[in-house]
Biopython code that builds the backbone (N, CA, C, O; Angstrom):
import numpy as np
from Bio.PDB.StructureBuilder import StructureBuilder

atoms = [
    (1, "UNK", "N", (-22.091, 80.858, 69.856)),
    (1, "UNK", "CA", (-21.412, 80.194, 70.945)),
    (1, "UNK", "C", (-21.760, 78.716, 70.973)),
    (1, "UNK", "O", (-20.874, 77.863, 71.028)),
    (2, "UNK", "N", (-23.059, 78.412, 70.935)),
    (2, "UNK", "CA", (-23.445, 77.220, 70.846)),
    (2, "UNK", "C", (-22.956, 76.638, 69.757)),
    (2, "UNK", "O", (-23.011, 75.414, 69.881)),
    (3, "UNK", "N", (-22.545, 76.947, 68.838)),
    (3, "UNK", "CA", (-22.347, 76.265, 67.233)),
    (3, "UNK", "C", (-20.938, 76.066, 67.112)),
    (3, "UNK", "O", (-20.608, 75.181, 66.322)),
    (4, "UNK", "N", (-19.870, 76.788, 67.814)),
    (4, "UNK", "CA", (-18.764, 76.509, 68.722)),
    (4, "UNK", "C", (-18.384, 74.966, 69.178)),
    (4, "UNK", "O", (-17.632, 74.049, 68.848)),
    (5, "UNK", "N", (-19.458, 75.303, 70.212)),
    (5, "UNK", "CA", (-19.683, 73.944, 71.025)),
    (5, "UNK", "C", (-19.696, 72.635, 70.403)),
    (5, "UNK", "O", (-19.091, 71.639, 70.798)),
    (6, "UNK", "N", (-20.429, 72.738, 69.413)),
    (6, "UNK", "CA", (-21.044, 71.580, 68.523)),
    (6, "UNK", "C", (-19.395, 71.480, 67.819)),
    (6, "UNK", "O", (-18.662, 70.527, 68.084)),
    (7, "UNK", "N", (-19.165, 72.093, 67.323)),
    (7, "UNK", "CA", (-17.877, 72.179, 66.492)),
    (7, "UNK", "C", (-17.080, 71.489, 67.096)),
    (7, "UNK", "O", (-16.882, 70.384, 66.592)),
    (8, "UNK", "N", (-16.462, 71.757, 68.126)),
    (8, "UNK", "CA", (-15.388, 71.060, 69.092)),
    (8, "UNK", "C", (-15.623, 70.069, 69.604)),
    (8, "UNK", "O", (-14.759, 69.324, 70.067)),
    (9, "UNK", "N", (-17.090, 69.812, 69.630)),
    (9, "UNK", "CA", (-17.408, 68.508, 70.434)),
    (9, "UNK", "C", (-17.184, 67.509, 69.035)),
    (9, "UNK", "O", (-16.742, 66.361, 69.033)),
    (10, "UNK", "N", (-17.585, 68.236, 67.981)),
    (10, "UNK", "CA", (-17.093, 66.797, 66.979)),
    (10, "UNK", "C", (-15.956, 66.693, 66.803)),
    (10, "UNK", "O", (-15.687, 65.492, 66.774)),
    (11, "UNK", "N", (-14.875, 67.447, 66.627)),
    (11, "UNK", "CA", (-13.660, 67.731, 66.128)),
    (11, "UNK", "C", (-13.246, 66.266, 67.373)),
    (11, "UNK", "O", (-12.807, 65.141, 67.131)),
    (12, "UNK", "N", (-13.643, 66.962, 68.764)),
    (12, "UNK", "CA", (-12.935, 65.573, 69.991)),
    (12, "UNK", "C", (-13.531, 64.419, 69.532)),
    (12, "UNK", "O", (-12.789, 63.440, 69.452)),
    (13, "UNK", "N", (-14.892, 64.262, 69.152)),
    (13, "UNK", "CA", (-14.825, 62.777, 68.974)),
    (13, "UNK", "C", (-14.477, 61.956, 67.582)),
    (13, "UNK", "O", (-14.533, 60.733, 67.455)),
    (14, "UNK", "N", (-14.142, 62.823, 66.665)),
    (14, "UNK", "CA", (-13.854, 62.328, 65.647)),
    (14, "UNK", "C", (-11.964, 62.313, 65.715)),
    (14, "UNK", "O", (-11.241, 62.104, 64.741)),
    (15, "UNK", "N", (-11.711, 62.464, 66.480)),
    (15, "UNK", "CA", (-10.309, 62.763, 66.935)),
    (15, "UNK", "C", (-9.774, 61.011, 68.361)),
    (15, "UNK", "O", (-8.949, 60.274, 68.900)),
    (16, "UNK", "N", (-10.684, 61.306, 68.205)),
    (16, "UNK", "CA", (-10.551, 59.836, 69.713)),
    (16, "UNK", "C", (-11.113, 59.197, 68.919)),
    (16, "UNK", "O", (-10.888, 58.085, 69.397)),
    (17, "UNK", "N", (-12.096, 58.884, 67.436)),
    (17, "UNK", "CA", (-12.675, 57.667, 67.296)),
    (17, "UNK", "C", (-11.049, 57.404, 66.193)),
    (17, "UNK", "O", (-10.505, 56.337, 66.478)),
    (18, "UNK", "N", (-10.436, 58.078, 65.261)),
    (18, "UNK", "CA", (-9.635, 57.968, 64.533)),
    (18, "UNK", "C", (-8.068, 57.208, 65.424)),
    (18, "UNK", "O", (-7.437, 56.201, 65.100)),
    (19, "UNK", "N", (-7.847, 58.108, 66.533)),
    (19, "UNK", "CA", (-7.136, 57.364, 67.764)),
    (19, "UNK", "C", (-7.410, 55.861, 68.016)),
    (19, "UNK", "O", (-6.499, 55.080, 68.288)),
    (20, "UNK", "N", (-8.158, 55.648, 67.956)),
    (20, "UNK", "CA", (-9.139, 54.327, 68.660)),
    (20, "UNK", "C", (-8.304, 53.359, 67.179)),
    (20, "UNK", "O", (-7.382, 52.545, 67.128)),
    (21, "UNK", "N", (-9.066, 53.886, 66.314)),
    (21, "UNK", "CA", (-8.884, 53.049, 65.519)),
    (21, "UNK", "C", (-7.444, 52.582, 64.606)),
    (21, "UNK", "O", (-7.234, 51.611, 63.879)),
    (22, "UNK", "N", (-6.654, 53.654, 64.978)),
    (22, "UNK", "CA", (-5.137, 53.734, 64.908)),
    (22, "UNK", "C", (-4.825, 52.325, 65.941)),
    (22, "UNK", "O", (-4.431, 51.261, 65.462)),
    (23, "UNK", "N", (-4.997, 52.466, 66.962)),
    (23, "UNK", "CA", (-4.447, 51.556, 68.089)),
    (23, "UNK", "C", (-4.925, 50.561, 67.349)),
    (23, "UNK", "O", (-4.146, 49.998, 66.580)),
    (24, "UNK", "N", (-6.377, 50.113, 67.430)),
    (24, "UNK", "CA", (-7.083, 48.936, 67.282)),
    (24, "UNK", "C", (-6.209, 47.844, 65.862)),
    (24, "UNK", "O", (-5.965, 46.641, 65.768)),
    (25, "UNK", "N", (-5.973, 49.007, 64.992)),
    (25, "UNK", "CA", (-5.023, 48.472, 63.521)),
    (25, "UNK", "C", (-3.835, 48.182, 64.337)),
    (25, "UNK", "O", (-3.493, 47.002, 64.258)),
    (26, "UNK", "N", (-3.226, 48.799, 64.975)),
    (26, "UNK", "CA", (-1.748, 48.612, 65.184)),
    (26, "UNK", "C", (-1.724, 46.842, 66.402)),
    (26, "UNK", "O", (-0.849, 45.990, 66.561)),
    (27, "UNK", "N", (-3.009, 46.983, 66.940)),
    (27, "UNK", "CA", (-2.788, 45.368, 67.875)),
    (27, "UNK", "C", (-3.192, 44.873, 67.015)),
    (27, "UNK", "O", (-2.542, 43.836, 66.884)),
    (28, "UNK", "N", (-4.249, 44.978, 65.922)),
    (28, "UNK", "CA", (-4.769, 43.777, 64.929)),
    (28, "UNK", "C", (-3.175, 43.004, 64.382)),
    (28, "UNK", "O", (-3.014, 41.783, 64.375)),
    (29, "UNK", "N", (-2.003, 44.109, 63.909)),
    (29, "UNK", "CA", (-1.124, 43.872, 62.881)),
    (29, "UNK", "C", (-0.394, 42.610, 63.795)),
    (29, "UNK", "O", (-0.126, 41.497, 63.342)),
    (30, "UNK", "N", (-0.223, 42.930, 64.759)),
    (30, "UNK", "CA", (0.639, 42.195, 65.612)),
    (30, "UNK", "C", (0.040, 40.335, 65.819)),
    (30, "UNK", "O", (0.639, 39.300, 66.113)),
    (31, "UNK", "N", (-1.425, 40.657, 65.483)),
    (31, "UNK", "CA", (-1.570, 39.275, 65.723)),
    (31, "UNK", "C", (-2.106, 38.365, 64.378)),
    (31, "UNK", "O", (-2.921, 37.443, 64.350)),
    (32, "UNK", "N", (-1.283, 39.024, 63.225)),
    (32, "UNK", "CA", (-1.869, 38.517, 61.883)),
    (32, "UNK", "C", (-0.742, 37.088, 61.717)),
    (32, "UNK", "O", (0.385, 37.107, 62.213)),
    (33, "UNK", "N", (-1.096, 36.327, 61.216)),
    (33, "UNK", "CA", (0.259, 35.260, 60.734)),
    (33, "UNK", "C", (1.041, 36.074, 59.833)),
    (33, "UNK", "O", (0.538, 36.964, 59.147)),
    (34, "UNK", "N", (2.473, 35.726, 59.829)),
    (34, "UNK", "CA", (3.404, 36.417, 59.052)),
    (34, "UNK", "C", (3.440, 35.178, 57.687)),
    (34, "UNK", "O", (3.192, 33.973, 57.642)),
    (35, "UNK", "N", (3.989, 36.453, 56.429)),
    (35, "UNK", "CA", (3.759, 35.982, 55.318)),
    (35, "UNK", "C", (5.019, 35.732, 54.999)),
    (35, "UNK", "O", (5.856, 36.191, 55.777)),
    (36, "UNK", "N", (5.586, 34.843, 53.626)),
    (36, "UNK", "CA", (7.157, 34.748, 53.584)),
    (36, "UNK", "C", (7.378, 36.135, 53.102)),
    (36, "UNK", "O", (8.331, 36.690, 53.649)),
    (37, "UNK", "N", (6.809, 36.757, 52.314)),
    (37, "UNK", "CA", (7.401, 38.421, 52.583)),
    (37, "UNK", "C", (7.610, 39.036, 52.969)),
    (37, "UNK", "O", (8.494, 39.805, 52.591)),
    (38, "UNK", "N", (6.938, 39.157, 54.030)),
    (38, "UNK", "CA", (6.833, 39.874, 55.233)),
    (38, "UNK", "C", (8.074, 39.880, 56.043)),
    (38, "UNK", "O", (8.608, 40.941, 56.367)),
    (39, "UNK", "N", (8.778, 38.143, 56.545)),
    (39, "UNK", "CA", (9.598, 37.601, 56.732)),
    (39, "UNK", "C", (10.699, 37.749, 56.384)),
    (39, "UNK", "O", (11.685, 37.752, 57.121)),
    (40, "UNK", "N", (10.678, 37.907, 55.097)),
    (40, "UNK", "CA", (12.234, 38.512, 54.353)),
    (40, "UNK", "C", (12.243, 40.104, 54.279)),
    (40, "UNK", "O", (13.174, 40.746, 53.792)),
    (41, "UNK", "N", (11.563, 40.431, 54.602)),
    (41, "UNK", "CA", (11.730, 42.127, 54.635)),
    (41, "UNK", "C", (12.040, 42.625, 55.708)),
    (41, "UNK", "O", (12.745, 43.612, 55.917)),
    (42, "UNK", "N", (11.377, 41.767, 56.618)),
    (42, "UNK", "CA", (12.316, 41.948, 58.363)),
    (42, "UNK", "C", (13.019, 41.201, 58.369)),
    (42, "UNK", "O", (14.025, 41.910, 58.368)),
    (43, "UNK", "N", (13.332, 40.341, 58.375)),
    (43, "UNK", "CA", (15.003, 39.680, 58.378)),
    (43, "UNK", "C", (15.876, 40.732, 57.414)),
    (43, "UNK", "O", (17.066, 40.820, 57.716)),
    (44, "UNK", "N", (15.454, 41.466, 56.387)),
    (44, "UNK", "CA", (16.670, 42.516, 55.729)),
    (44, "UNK", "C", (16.535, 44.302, 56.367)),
    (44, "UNK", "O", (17.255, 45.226, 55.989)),
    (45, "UNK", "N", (15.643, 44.378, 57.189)),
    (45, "UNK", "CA", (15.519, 45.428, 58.094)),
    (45, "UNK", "C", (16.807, 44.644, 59.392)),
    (45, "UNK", "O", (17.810, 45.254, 59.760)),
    (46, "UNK", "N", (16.553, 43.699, 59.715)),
    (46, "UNK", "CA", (17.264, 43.312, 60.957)),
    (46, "UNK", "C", (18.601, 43.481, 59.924)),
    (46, "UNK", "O", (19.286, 44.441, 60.277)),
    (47, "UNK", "N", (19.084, 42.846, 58.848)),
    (47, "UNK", "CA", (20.838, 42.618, 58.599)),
    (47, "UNK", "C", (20.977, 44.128, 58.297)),
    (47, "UNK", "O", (22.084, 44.661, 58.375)),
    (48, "UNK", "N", (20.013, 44.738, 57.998)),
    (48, "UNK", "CA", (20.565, 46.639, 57.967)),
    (48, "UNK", "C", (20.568, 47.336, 58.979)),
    (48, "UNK", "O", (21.133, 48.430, 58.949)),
    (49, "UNK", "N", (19.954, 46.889, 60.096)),
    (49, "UNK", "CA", (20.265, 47.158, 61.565)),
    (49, "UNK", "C", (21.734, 46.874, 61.958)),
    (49, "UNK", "O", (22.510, 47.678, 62.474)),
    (50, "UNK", "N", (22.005, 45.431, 61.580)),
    (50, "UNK", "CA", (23.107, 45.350, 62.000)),
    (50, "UNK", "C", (24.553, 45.444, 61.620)),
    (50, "UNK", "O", (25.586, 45.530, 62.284)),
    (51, "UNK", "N", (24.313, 45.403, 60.420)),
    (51, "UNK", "CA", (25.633, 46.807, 59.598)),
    (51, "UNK", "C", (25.418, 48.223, 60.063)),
    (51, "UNK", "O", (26.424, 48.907, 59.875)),
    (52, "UNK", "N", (24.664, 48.708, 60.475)),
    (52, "UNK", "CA", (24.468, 50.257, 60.749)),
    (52, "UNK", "C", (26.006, 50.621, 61.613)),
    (52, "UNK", "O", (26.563, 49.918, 62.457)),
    (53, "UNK", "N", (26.367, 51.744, 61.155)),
    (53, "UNK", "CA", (27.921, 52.408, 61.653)),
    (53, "UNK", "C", (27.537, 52.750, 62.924)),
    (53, "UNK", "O", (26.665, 53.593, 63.133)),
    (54, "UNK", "N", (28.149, 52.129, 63.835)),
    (54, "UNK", "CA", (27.960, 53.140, 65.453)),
    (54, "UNK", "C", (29.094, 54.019, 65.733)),
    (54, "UNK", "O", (30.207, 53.834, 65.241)),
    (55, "UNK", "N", (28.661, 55.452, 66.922)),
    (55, "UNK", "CA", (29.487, 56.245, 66.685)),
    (55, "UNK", "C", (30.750, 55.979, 66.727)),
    (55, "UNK", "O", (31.586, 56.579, 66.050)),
    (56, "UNK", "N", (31.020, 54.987, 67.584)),
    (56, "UNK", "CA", (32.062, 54.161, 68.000)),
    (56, "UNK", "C", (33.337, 54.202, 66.971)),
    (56, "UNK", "O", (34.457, 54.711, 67.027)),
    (57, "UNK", "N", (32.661, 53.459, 66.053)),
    (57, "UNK", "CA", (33.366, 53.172, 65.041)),
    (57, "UNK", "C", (33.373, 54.097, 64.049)),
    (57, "UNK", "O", (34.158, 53.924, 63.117)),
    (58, "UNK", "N", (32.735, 54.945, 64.056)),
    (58, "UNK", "CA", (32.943, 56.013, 62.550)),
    (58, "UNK", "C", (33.471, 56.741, 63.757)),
    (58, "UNK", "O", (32.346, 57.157, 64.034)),
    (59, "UNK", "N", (34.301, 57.311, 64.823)),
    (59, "UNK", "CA", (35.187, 57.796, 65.406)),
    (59, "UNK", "C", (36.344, 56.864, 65.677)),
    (59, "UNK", "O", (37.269, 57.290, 66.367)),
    (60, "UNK", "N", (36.376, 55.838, 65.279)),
    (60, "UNK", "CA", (37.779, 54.691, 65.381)),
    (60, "UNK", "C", (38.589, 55.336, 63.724)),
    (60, "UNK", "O", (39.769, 55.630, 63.533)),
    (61, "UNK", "N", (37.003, 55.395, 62.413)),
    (61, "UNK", "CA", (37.720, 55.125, 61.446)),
    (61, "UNK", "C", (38.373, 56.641, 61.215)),
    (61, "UNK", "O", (39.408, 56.911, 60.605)),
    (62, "UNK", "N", (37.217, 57.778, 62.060)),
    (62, "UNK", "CA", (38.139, 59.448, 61.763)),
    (62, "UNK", "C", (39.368, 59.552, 61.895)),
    (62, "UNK", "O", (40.178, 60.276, 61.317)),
    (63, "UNK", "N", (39.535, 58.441, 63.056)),
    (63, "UNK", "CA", (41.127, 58.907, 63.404)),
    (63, "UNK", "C", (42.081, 58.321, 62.743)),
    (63, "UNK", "O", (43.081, 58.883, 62.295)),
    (64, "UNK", "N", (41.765, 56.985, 62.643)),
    (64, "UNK", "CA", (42.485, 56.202, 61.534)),
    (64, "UNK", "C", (42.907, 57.020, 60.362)),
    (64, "UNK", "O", (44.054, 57.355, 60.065)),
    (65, "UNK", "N", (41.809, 57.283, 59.754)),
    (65, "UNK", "CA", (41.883, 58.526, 58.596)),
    (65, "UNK", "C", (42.714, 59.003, 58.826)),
    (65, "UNK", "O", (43.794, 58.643, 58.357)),
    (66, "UNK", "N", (42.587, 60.101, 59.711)),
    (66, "UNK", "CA", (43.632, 61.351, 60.203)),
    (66, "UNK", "C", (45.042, 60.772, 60.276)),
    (66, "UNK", "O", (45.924, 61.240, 59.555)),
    (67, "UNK", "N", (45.283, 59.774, 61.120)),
    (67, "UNK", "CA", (46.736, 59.500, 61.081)),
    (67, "UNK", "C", (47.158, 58.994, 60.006)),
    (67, "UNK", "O", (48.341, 59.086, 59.676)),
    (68, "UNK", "N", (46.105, 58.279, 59.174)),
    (68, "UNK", "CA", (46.792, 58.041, 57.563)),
    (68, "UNK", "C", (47.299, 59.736, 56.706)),
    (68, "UNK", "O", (48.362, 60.224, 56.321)),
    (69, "UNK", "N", (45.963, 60.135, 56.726)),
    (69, "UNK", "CA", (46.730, 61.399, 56.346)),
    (69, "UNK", "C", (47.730, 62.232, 56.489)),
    (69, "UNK", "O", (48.121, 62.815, 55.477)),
    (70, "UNK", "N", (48.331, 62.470, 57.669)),
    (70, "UNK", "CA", (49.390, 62.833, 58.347)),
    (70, "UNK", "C", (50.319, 62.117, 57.841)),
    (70, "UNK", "O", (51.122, 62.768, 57.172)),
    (71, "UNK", "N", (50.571, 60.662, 57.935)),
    (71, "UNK", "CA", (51.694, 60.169, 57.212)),
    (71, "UNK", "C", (51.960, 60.393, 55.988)),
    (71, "UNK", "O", (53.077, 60.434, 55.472)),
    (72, "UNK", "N", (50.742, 60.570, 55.398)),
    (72, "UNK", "CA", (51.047, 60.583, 53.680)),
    (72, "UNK", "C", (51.911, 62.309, 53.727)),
    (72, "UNK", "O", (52.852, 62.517, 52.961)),
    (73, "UNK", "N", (51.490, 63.250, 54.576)),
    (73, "UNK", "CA", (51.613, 64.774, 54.629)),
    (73, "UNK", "C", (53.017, 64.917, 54.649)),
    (73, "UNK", "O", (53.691, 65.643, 53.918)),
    (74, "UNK", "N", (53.623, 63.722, 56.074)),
    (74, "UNK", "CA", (54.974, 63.657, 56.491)),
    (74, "UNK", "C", (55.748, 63.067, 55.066)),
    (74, "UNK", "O", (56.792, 63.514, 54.591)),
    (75, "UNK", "N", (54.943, 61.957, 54.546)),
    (75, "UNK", "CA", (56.159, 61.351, 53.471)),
    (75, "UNK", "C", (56.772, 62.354, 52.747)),
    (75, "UNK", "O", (57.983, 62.535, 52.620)),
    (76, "UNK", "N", (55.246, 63.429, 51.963)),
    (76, "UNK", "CA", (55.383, 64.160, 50.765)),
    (76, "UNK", "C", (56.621, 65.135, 51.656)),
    (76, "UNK", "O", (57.757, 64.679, 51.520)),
    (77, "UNK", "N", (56.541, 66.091, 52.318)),
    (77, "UNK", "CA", (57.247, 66.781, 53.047)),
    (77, "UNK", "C", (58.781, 66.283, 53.154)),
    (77, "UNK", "O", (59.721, 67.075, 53.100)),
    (78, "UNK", "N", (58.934, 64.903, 53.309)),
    (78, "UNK", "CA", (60.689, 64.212, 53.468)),
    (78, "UNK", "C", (61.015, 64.123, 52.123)),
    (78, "UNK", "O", (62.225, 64.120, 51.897)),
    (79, "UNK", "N", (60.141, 64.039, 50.998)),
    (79, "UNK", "CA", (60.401, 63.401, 49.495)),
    (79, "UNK", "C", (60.877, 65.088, 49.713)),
    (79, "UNK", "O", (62.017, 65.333, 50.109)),
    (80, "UNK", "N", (59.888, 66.208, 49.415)),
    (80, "UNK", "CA", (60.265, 67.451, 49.093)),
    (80, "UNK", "C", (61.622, 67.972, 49.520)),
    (80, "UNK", "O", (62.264, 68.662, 48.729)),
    (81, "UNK", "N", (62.159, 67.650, 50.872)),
    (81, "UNK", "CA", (63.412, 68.167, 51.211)),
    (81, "UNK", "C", (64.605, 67.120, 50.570)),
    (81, "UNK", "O", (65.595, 67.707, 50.132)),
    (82, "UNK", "N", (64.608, 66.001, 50.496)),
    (82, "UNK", "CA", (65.502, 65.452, 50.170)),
    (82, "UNK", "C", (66.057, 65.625, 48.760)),
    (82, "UNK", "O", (67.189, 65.531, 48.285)),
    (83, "UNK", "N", (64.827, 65.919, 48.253)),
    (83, "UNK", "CA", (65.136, 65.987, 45.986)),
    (83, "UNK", "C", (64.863, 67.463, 45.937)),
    (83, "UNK", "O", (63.775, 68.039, 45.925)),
    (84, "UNK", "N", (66.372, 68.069, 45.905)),
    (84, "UNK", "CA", (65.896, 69.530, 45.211)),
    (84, "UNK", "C", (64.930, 69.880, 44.164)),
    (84, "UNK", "O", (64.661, 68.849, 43.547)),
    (85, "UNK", "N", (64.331, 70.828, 43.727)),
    (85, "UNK", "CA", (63.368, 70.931, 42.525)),
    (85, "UNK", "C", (64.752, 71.994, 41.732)),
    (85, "UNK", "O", (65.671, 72.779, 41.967)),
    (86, "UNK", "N", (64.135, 71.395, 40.863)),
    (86, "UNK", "CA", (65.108, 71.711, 39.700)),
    (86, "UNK", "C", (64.145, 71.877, 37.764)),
    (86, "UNK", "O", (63.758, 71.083, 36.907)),
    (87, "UNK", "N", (64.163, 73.238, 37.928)),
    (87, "UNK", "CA", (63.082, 73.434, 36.242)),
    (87, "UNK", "C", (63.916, 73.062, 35.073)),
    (87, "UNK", "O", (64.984, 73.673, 35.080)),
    (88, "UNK", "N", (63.806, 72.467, 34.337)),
    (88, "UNK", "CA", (64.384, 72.645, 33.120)),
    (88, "UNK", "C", (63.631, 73.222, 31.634)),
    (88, "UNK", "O", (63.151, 72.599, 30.687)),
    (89, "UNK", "N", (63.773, 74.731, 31.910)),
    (89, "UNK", "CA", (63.497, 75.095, 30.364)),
    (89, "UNK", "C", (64.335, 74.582, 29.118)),
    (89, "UNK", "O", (65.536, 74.359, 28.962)),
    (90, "UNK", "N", (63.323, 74.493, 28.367)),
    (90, "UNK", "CA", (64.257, 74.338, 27.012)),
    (90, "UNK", "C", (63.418, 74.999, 25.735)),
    (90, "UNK", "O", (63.912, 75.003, 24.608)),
]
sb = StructureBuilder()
sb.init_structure("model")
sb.init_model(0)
sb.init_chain("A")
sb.init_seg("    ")
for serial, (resi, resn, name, xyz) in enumerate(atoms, 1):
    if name == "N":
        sb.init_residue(resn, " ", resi, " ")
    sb.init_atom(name, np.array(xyz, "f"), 0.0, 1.0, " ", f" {name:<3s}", serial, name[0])
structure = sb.get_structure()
């Protein structure tokens, strides 16, 4: 029972010191000077942010789609009735 104890009591503090030190890295990062690499890799995270498709628009272009398709469905359909089909064996 006691050896339990011991067990869990390290598991928590080696668990909060790893925590600790997660945070402590993550405010260090924030206050490092930025490098020109660094710089161009977020400026091309930001221009891929801002091409990203919103639903918006990939539901503008479904429908678009759709009614293109439909027309093409309607053309083939008026071509088919107007020109009999006609086989020619030979």
């Amino acid at each position: 029972m006691k050896n339990r104890k011991i067990s869990t009591s390290i598991l928590t503090v080696m668990t909060t010191v790893l925590l600790s030190l997660a945070g402590g890295l993550a405010m260090a990062a924030d206050s490092a000077p930025m490098t020109p690499e660094l710089a161009a890799k977020k400026e091309t995270v930001r221009k891929q942010q801002e091409q990203r498709i919103t639903p918006e628009k990939r539901k503008a272009a479904a429908e678009a789609l759709k009614a293109e398709r439909l027309k093409i469905h309607k053309a083939r359909q008026a071509a088919k009735q107007s020109t009999p089909v006609t086989t020619d064996s030979k």
